[in-house]
C-alpha positions, -999 to 999 in steps of 0.1 A, spaced: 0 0 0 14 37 -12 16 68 15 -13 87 9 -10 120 -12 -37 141 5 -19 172 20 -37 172 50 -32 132 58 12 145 49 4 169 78 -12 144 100 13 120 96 43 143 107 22 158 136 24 128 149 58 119 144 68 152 162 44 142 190 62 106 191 97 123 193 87 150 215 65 127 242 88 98 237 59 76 232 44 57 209 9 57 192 -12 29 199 -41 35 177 -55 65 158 -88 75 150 -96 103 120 -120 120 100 -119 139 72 -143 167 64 -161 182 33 -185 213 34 -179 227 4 -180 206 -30 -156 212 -57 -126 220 -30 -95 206 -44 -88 201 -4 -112 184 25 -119 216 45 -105 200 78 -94 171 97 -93 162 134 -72 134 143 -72 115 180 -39 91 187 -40 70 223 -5 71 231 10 40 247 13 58 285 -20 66 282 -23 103 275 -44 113 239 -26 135 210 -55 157 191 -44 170 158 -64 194 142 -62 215 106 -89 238 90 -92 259 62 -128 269 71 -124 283 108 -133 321 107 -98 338 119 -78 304 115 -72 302 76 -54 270 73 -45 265 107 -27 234 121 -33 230 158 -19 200 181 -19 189 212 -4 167 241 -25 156 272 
């Protein structure tokens, strides 16, 4: 199976790698969703991803195009 070629799945995927190196943990399973309001986008609009970590704690990564005052923002977090 090839890497994916969506942009936002690229982004995903090295969010999480910098949350791996920076946490020192690893990702025990990932849940994602990509979303669509506006037909015709060459992009999905946005993306939220949640990663259980293997100590226990969640990693969110988020990206939007559509969020009024967050044009194409990447977001992520570590709890």
């Amino acid at each position: 199976m090839g890497l994916p070629t969506n942009p936002w799945v690229a982004n995903a995927r090295h969010a999480f790698v910098a949350a791996t190196w920076v946490s020192g943990c690893a990702v025990k399973r990932v849940s994602a969703r990509l979303n669509t309001f506006v037909e015709g986008r060459p992009l999905d609009d946005d993306f939220n991803v949640i990663g259980e970590l293997d100590n226990g704690g969640t990693a969110i990564i988020t990206a939007t195009q559509i969020a009024i005052g967050y044009k194409n923002d990447r977001g992520a977090a570590l709890l």
